[in-house]
N, C-alpha and C positions, 0 to 999 in steps of 0.2 A: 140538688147541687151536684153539679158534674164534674167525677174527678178526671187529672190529667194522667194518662198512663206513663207519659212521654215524660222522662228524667228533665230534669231542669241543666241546663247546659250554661256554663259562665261567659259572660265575654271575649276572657284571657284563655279560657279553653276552647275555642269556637275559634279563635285568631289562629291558636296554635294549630287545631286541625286543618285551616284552609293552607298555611305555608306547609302544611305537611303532602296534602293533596298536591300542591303546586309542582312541591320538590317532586314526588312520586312521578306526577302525569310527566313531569321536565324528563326525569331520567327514565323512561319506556319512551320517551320521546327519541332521546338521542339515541336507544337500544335501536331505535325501528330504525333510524338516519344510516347506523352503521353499518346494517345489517343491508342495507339497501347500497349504502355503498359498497361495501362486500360483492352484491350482486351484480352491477355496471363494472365492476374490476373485473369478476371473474365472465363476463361476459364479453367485456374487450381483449380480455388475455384469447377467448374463444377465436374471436376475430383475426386477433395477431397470430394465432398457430394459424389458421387460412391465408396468411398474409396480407391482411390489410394495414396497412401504413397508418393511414388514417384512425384508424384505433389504437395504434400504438403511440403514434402523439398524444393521444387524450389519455391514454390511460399512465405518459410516462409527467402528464403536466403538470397533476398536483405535487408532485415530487422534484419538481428541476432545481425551485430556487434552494432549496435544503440537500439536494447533491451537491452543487455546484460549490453552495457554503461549506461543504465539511471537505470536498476535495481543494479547495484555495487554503482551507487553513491549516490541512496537513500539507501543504507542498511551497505554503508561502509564497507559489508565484503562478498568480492569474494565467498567462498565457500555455504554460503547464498543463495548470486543472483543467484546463477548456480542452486540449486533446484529449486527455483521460477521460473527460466528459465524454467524450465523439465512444471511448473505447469503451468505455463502460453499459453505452447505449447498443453499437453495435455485440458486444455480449450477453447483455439483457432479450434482445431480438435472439438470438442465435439459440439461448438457453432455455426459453421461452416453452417450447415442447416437453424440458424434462421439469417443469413447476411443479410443484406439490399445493396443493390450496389447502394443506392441513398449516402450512404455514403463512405469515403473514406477507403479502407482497412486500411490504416497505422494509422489513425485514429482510427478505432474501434480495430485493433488492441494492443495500446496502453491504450485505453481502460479501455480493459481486463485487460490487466499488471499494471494500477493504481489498479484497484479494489483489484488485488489479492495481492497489495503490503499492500494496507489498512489493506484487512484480516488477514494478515498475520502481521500486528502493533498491532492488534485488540490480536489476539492471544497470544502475547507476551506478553502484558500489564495483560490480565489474567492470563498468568502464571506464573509469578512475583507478582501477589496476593495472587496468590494460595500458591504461596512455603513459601511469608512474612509470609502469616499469619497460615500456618502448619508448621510452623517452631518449633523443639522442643529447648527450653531456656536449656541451662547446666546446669548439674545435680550439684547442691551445697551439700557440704559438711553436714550431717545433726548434728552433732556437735559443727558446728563452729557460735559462737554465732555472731560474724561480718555479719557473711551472712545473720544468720534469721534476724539482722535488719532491711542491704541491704533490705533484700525480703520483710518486712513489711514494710518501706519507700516506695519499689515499687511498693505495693499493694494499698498504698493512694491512689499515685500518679493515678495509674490506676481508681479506684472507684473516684476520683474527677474528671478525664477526662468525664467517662463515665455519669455523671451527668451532662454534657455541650453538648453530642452529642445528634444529633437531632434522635427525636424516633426511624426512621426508620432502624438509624446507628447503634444506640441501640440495636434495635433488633437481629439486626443481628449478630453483636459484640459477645452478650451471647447467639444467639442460638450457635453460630460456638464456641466458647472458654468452654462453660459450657453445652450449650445442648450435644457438640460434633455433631451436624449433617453435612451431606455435602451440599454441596453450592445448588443442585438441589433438597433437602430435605426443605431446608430452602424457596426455591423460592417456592414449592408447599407448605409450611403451610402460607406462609407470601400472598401467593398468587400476587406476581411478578413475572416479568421476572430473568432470570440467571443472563442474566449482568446487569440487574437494585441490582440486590443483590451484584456482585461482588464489582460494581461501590460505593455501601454502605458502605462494608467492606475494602475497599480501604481507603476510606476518614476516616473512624473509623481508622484503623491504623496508617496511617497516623497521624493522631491527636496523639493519644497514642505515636508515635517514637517520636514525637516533643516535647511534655512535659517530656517523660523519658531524653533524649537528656540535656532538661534544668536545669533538676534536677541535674542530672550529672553533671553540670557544677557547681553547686552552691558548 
């Protein structure tokens, strides 16, 4: 009689082993996939420092429709995203030489596209200062005695604001409304920065729209 050396193995043990195999070989599967895509990335990145165009499409493609999505849905307006799209491609190209491959492309890719979304907030918010506060006020009637009251009520109003803003806001307030300088005229005599002055005349306006605002209501 012949014995068997070989354990007896169950059914429900033998099922469990093979979906274990399966799982194993799946994920050294996808190890090897990654690791290969890794390598046509960092080999197109190679091409794009040579300047090849054509590699830089391929290697910007897996990634367009998921830029495009996250820049539309910080800026809520398609026509928008799609420039910053253009800017973010043209600085991806440009930066391209100082890449690190210890990091992940999609990573430093994305990056890039927070950065130039911030700039491009950074931007807006200046220029929405600019325009508040170069704004010209309509032209009143100069006969009409309703108005020069209006106008000298709103001239208090203003000169009691500007007695509660703090120096710097001051400054700036009546270099720009009464010196008439530009904002980079101002940062050189005040000797600041541009947006430390914008950021000034921001909160000075600011203040002034609030108290005019209240006044109006009274």
């Amino acid at each position: 009689m012949r014995l068997s050396l070989t354990p007896a193995v169950s059914p429900v043990l033998r099922q469990k082993t093979k979906r274990y195999n399966k799982r194993t070989v799946s994920s050294l599967t996808q190890v090897n996939m990654d690791r290969t895509d890794d390598n046509i990335e960092e080999k197109l990145i190679q091409r794009c420092r040579d300047g090849d165009g054509v590699a830089f499409e391929k290697l910007i493609r897996p990634y367009r429709t998921r830029l495009m999505s996250y820049l539309v849905r910080y800026c809520n307006d398609r026509a928008f995203a799609e420039d910053l799209f253009q800017e973010v491609l043209l600085r991806v190209w440009r930066s391209l030489p100082k890449y690190n491959h210890r990091n992940r492309f999609a990573a430093w890719l994305f990056g890039i596209a927070h950065n130039i979304l911030i700039d491009a907030e950074r931007r807006r918010k200046v220029r929405e200062i600019i325009t508040y506060a170069e704004a010209v006020p309509e032209q009143r009637e100069q006969n009409d005695p309703v108005a020069e009251v209006i106008a000298g009520e709103m001239q208090e109003v203003i000169n009691r604001v500007l007695t509660t803003l703090p120096e710097n806001q001051r400054r700036v307030f009546l270099l720009r409304q009464h010196g008439e300088l530009s904002f980079r005229e101002i940062a050189a005599v005040l000797r600041q920065p541009l947006n430390t002055v914008l950021g000034h005349m921001h909160y000075a306006v600011k203040k002034m729209k609030k108290a005019l605002e209240d006044h109006e209501e009274l």
